[in-house]
C-alpha positions in Angstrom: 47.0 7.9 -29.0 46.3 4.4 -30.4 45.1 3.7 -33.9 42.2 1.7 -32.3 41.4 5.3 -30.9 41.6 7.5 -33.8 39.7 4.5 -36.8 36.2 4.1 -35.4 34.4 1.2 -36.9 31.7 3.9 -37.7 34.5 5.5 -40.0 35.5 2.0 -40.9 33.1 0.8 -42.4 30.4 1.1 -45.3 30.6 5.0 -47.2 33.0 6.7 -44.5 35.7 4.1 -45.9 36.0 5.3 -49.2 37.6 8.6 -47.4 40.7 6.3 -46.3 41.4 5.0 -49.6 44.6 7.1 -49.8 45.9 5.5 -46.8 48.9 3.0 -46.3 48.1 -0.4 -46.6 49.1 -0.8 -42.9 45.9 1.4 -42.4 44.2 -0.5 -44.7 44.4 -3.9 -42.8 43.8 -2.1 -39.4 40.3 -0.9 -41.1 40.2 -4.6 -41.9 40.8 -6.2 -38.7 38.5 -3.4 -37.0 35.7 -4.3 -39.6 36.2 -7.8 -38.7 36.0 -7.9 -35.2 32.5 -5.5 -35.2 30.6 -7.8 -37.4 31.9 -10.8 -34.8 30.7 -8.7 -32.2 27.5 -8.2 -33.9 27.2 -12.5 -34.5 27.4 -12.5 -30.7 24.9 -10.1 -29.9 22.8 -11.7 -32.3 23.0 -15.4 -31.3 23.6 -14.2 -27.3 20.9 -15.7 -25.2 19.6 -14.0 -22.0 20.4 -15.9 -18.4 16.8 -15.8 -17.6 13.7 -16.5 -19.0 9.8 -16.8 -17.6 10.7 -20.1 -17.3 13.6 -20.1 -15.0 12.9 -17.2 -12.7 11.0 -17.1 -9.0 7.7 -19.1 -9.9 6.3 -17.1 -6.9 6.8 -13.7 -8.2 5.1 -14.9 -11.6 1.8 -16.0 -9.9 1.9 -12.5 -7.8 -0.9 -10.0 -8.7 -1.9 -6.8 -6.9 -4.7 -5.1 -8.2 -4.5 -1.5 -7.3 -1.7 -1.2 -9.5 -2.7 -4.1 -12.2 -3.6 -3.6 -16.1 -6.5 -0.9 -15.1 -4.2 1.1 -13.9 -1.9 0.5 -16.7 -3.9 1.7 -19.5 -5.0 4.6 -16.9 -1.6 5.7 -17.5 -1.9 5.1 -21.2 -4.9 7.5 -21.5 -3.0 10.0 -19.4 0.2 10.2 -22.1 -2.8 10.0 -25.3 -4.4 13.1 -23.5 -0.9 14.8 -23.3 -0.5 13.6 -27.1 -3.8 16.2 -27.8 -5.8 12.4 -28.4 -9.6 13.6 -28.1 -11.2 11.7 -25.6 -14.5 12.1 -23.8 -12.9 13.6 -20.8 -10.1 15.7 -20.0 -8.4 13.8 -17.6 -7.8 10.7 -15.6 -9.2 10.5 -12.4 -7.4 7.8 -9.9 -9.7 6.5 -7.7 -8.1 3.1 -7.7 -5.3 4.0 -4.7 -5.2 5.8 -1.7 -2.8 8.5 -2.4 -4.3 11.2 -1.0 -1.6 14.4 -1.6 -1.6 12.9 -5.3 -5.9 13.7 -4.8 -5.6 16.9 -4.1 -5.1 16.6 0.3 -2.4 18.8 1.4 0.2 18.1 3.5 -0.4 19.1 7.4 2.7 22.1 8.0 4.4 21.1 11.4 5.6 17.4 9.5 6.5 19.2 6.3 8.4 21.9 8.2 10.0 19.5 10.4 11.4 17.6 7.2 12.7 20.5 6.3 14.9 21.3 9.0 16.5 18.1 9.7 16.8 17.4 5.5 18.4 21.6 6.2 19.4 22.2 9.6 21.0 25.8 8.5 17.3 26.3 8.3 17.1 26.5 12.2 18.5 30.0 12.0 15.2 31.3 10.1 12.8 32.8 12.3 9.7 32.1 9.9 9.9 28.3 11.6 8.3 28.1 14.6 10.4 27.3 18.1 8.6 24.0 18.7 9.0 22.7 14.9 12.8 23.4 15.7 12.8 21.7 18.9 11.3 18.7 17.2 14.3 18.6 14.2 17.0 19.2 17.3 16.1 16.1 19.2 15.3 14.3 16.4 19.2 15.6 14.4 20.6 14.7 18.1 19.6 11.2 17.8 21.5 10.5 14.7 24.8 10.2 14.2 26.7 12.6 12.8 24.0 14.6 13.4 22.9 14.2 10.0 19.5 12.3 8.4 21.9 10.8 6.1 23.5 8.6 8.6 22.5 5.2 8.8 19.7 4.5 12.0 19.5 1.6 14.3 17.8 -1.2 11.9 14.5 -0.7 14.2 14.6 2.8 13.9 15.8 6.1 15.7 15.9 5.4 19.2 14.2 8.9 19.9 10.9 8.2 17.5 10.3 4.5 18.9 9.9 6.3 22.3 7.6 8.7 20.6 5.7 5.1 19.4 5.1 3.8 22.6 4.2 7.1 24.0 1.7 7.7 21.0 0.6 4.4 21.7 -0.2 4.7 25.8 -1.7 7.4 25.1 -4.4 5.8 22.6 -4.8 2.9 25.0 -4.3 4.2 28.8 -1.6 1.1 29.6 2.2 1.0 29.0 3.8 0.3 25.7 7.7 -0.4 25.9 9.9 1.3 23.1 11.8 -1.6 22.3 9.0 -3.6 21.3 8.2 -0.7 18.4 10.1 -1.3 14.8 9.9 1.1 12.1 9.5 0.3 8.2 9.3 1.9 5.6 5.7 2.0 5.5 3.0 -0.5 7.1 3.7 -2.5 4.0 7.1 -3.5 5.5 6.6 -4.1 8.9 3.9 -6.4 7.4 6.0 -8.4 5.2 9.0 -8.4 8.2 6.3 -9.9 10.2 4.5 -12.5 8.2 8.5 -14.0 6.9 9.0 -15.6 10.0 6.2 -17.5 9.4 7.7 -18.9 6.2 8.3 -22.7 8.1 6.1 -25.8 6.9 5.0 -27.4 9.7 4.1 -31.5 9.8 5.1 -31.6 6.0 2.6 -29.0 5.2 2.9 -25.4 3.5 2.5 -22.6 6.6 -0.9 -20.7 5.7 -2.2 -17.2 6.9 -6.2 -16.6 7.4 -7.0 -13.0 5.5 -10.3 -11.3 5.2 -12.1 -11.3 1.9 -12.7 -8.7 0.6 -8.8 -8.1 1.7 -6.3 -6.0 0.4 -4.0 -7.1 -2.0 -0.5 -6.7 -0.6 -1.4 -10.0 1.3 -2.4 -11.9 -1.4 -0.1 -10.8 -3.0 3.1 -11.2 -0.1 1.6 -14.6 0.9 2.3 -16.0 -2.8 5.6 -14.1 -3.2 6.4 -16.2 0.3 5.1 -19.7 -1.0 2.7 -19.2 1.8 -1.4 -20.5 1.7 -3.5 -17.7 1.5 -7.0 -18.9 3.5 -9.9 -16.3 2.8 -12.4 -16.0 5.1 -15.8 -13.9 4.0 -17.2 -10.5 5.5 -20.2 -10.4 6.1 -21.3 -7.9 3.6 -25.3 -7.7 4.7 -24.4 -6.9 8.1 -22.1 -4.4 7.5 -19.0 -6.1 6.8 -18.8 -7.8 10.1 -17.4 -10.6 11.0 -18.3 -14.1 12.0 -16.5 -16.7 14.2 -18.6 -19.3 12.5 -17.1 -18.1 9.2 -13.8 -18.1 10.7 -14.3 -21.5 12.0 -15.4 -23.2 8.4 -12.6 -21.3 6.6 -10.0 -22.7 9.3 -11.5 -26.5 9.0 -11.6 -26.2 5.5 -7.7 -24.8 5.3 -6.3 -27.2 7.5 -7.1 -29.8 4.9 -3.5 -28.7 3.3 -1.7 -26.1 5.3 -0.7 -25.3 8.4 -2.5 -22.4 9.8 0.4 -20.1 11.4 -1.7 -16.7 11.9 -5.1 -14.9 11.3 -4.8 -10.9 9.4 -7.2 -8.7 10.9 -8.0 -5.0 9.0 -9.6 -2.4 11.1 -10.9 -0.3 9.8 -11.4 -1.9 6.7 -9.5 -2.0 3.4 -11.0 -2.2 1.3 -14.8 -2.2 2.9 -14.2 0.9 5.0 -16.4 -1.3 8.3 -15.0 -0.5 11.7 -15.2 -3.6 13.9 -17.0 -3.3 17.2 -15.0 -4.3 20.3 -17.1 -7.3 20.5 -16.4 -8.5 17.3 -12.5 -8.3 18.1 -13.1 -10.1 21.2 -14.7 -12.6 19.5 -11.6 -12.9 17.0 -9.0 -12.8 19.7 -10.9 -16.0 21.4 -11.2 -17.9 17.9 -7.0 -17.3 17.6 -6.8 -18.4 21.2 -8.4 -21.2 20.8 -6.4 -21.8 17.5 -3.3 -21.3 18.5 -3.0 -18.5 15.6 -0.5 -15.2 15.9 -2.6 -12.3 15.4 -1.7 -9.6 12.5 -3.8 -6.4 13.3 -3.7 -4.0 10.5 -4.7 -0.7 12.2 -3.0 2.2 9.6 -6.9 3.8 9.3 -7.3 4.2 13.1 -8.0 8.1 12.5 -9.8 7.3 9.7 -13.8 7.3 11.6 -16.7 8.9 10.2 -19.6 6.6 11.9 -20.8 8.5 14.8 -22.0 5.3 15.7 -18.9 3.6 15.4 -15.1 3.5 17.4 -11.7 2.6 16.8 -10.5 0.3 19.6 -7.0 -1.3 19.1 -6.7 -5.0 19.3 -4.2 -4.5 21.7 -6.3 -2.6 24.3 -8.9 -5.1 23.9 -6.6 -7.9 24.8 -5.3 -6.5 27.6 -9.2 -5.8 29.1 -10.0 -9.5 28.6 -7.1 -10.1 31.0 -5.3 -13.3 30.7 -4.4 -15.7 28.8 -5.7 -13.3 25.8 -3.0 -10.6 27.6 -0.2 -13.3 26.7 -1.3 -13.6 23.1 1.0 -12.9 20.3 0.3 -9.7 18.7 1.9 -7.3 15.5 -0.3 -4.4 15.2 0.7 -2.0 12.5 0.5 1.9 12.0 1.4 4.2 9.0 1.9 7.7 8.0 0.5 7.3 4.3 -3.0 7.6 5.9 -4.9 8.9 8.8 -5.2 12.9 8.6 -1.3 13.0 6.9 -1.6 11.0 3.8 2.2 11.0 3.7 2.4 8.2 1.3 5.2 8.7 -0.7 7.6 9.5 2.7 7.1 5.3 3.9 6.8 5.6 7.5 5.3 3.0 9.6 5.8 1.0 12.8 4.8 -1.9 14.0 4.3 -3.0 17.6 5.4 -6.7 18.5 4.5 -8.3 21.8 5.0 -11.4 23.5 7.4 -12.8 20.5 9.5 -15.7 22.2 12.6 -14.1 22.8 14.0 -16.6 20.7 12.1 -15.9 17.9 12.2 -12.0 18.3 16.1 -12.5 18.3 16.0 -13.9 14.7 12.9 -11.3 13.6 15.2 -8.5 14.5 18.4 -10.3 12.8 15.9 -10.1 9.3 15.4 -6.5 9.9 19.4 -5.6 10.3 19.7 -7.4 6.4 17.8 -4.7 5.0 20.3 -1.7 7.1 17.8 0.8 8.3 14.2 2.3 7.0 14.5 5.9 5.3 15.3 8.6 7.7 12.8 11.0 6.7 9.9 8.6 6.4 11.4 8.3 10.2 11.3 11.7 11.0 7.4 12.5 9.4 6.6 9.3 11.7 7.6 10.7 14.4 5.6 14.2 13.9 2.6 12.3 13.9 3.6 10.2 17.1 4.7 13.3 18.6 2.1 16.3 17.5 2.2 19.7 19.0 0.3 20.1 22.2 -2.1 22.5 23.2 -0.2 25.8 24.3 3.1 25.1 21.9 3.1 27.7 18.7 2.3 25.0 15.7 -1.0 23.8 18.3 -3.9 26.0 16.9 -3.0 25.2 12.7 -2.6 22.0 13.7 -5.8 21.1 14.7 -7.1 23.3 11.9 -5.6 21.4 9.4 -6.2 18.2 10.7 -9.8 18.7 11.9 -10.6 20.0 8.6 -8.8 16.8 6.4 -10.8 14.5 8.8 -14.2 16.3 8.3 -13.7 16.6 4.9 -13.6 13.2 4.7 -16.5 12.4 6.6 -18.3 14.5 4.5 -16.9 12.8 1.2 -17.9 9.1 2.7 -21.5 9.6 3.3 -21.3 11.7 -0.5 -20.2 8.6 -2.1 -22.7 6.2 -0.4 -25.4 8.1 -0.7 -24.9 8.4 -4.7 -24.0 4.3 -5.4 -27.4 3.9 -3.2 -29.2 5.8 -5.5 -28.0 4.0 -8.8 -29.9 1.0 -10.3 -28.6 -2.0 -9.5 -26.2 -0.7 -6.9 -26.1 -1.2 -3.1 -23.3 0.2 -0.5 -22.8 0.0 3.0 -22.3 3.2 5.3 -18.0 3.8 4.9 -17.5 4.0 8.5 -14.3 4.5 8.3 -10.8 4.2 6.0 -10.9 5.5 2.9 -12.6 3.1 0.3 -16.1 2.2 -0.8 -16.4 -1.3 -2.2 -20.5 -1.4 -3.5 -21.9 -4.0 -5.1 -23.6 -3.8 -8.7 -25.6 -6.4 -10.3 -24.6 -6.6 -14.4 -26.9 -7.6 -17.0 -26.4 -11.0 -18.7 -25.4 -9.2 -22.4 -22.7 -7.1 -20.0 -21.4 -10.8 -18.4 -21.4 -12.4 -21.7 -19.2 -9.8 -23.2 -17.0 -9.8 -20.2 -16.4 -13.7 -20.9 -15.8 -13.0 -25.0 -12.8 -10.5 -23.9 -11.9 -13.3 -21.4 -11.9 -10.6 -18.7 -14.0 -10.9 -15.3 -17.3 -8.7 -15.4 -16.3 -6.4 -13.0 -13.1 -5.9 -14.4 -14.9 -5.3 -17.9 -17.2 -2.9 -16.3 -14.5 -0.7 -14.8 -12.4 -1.2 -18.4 -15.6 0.3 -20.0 -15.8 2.7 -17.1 -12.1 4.5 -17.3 -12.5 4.2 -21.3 -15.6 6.1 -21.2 -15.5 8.9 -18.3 -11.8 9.0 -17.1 -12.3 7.5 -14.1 -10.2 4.3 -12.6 -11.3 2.1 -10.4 -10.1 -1.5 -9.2 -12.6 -4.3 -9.9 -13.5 -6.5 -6.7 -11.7 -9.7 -8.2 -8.4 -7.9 -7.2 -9.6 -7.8 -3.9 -11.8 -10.9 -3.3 -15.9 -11.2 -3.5 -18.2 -13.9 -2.7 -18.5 -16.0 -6.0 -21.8 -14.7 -8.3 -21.2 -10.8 -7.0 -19.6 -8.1 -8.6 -18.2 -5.2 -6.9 -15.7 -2.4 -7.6 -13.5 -0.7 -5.0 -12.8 3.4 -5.2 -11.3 5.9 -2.6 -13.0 8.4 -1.4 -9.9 10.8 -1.8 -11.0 13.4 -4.6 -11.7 16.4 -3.4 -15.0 17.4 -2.8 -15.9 19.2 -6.3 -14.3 16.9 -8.1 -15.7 14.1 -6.3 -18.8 15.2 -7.1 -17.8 15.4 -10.6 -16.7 12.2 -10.8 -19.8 10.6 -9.3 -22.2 12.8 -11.5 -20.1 11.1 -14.9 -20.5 7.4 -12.5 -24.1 7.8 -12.6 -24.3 8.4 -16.6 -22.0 5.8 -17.4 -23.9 3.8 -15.3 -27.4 4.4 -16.7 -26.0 4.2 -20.1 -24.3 0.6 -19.6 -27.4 -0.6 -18.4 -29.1 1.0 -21.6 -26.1 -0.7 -23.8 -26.6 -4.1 -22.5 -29.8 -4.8 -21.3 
C-alpha cells in the first residue's frame, strides 16, 4: 500500500500531526508535500468559478413561470416540514387545493388498472387466483406486445403497438367513426404529447416569431411551454358572464391584434376547462373550428377532462367528431387532440400516461414529428399499460365489470356532488361570485378586495390575489393558486382551487374559507 494511502491529510495536518513527530524525516516531508498540495487544493476550490451563471444560461427557461407549482406552493411545503417540527400553527395541516392530484386528495385508485400494473410490473403474479381471469388476460396481451416479454423493454417511440389499437378503438367508440391506430402517440402524460405537438411549430415565419392563441384564463403549462420554446403566447378572453364561453369576435380581435408581431401558427382549445371548469357547447366548437379555417390555424384540442361532466345541462363532444359532422373542408383540418390518465375517473397522475391523436399532418411533416419523438426513446411502460386499462375497460359480462362501474360511478358522482358544494359556498360569500363547474375539476371565482387589502398587496410587491391566497394558506392551511398564474381580465381578482378533497374535508376546508374570508374583509375594510 502506498504512503499516499496510509498519511491522510486529516492525520497530516493541524493536532493529529503532533502524533508523527517520532517519524523519519522521509515521513516528515511526505506529511509536508501532502499538507502542501491540500491547501492548493483548497486555493482552487476557493477561487474556482462555476461554468454557468443566471447570466449565461437559457434566457427562456429564466422567464418560465407555472403557477400551480410557484412560491405558494413553496412555502405550502414550508408549513408542512414547521408542522412536522411541532411549530404551533392555526391549523393542523396543509390542504392542497392548488393541483389536481386527486389519489394525493384522498381518491382511490380504480382496482382492474392497479391490478393490471401489477401483473405485468410481476407476471409470476398470473399464477394467483385472487386476480381475476380478465385482469390477467389484459397483462398477457399487453406482456406479449413487448419484447422480451418484459415492461422493462424499450417500446416503439409511439407507444406499444397493442394500447394505440386500444386508442383508436376507445376513440370510435366515443365518436361512432373510424380512428386509425397509427395516427395515436403515447406520452408520458397529456403534458408531453402537448409539448411534442406545439415543437414543430417552433419556425418564424416572414421574419416573425411563430405564436400560439391560448385561452385566458388558461393553464399554465402553455404559458409556460410557449416561453420555454421562444414562442408568442396570444391570450384570448373567456367570457366569464356567460359562463366561460367563448366568442369568435374575441378570437378575431385577439388574432388582429397578435399578428401585429408574430406569426400565428395554431389556436389551443380546453374542454372542459382548466382552469374554469365550462364545457363548450358543440356550437361554440363549431364556431372555433370555422374561425381556424378561416385562419389557416392548426387546432390543439385539450380534451383530458372528457369524463369529467357534472352539468346535466351540458355534454362533452370531441372536436374531432364535430369536425367530421360539418363535413368538408373542416374534415381536412389539422387536428391534435389530447387524452390522459391523471384525470377523468382514474386520477392516475403520478403513472404519466397520455395519447394524443394526430390527423391530417402532411406526411412530410408527420415524418419529422415522429423523428422528435424517437430522440426521447419511448414513454414509461407502465404509464403505457394504466393507459391502456382505461382505453380498454372491462365490459359488461367479464369478472372485473360490476366493481368497475362501482368504483367509477361513485368517483364521478362524488365529484358532481363536490362541484355544486364548492359553488354553492363561494356564491354565498361577500364579495364572491362563481359560475356552475360544469365539468373538470377546478373552480376559478371571482372576489372583489378592499382597497386597504390592494394597497398592502402593492407594499409586499405581490399581486392582490396572490396576497390574498399568501394570507389565506398562512392563516387556515389551505393553498390555492392566485388567478395571475393563470390569466384574468385586468381590474379582477380571482383564485383557482380543485375540487379534489374529499367530501368532509372539503367541507372543512370551505367552512375555514368562509371565516378567513369574513375576517379579511373585517381586517381591511
Amino acid at each position: 500500500m502506498s504512503t499516499s494511502r496510509l498519511l491522510s491529510p486529516l492525520h497530516l495536518c493541524g493536532k493529529s500531526a503532533s502524533l508523527h513527530r517520532h517519524k523519519s524525516a522521509v515521513s516528515v516531508s511526505v506529511r509536508s508535500l501532502l499538507c502542501s498540495e491540500n491547501q492548493k487544493s483548497h486555493r482552487m476550490m476557493a477561487s474556482y468559478q462555476p461554468s454557468l451563471s443566471i447570466d449565461n444560461i437559457n434566457p427562456n427557461v429564466k422567464v418560465m413561470e407555472y403557477a400551480v407549482r410557484g412560491p405558494l406552493v413553496i412555502r405550502a411545503g414550508e408549513i408542512e416540514k414547521e408542522l412536522e417540527k411541532g411549530v404551533k400553527k392555526p391549523f393542523k395541516e396543509v390542504i392542497k387545493a392548488n393541483i389536481g392530484d386527486c389519489h394525493a386528495m384522498g381518491q382511490q385508485p380504480i382496482t382492474i388498472i392497479r391490478q393490471v400494473l401489477a401483473l405485468v410490473s410481476y407476471p409470476k403474479l398470473l399464477d394467483d387466483p385472487r386476480f381475476p381471469e380478465d385482469a390477467k388476460e389484459r397483462a398477457r396481451t399487453l406482456l406479449k406486445g413487448c419484447r422480451g416479454g418484459s415492461m422493462g423493454s424499450y417500446t416503439d417511440s409511439p407507444g406499444i403497438e397493442v394500447i394505440r389499437r386500444h386508442v383508436a378503438e376507445y376513440i370510435e367508440r366515443r365518436d361512432g367513426i373510424p380512428a386509425d391506430w397509427q395516427n395515436i402517440v403515447i406520452g408520458g402524460g397529456a403534458s408531453d404529447a402537448i409539448k411534442n405537438v406545439l415543437k414543430i411549430l417552433i419556425c418564424p415565419i416572414d421574419g416573425k416569431k411563430p405564436g400560439v392563441m391560448i385561452p385566458i384564463p388558461q393553464y399554465p403549462l402553455y404559458s409556460a411551454t410557449l416561453a420555454e420554446f421562444n414562442m408568442a403566447q396570444i391570450g384570448y378572453y373567456l367570457d366569464e358572464a356567460n359562463n366561460w364561453g367563448l366568442s369568435v369576435d374575441e378570437l378575431q380581435r385577439s388574432i388582429t391584434e397578435a399578428r401585429k408581431t408574430c406569426a400565428v401558427r395554431a389556436i389551443v382549445v380546453i374542454n372542459p376547462g382548466n382552469p374554469t371548469g365550462q364545457v363548450l357547447t358543440k356550437q361554440n366548437i363549431q364556431e372555433i373550428v370555422k374561425f381556424a379555417h378561416k385562419e389557416k390555424l392548426f387546432i390543439l384540442a385539450d380534451e383530458v377532462y372528457q369524463h369529467n361532466i357534472y352539468d346535466p345541462n351540458s355534454e362533452f363532444h370531441s372536436f374531432k367528431k364535430v369536425m367530421h359532422e360539418m363535413g368538408e373542408p373542416y374534415s381536412q383540418m389539422e387536428l391534435a387532440s389530447f387524452m390522459s390518465a391523471s384525470k377523468g375517473y382514474m386520477g392516475e397522475c403520478g403513472l404519466r400516461g397520455g395519447y394524443a391523436e394526430v390527423l391530417n399532418m402532411h406526411p412530410d411533416v408527420r415524418a419529422q414529428y415522429l423523428k422528435a419523438i424517437t430522440a426521447m426513446l419511448c414513454s414509461t411502460t407502465l404509464g403505457q399499460a394504466c393507459l391502456d386499462v382505461i382505453m380498454n375497460p372491462p365490459q359488461e359480462g367479464e369478472p372485473s365489470y360490476e366493481l368497475y362501474l362501482k368504483e367509477k360511478t361513485s368517483v364521478l358522482e362524488s365529484l358532481k356532488v363536490r362541484a355544486k358544494m364548492v359553488a354553492d359556498t363561494f356564491n354565498s360569500m361577500e364579495g364572491f361570485s362563481c359560475n356552475t363547474v360544469q365539468g373538470a375539476m377546478y373552480a376559478f371565482p371571482q372576489f372583489k378586495l378592499p382597497p386597504k387589502a390592494i394597497e398592502a398587496a402593492k407594499a409586499k410587491n405581490q399581486a392582490p390575489d396572490a396576497f390574498y391566497a399568501f394570507e389565506l394558506l398562512e392563516s387556515t392551511g389551505i393553498c390555492v393558486v392566485p388567478g395571475s398564474g393563470f390569466g384574468q381580465r385586468p381590474g379582477t381578482h380571482h383564485f383557482r382551487t380543485t375540487i379534489l378533497p374529499q367530501t368532509d374535508k372539503l367541507k372543512d376546508m370551505l367552512d375555514k374559507f368562509a371565516e378567513f374570508h369574513a375576517q379579511f374583509l373585517k381586517k381591511y375594510s
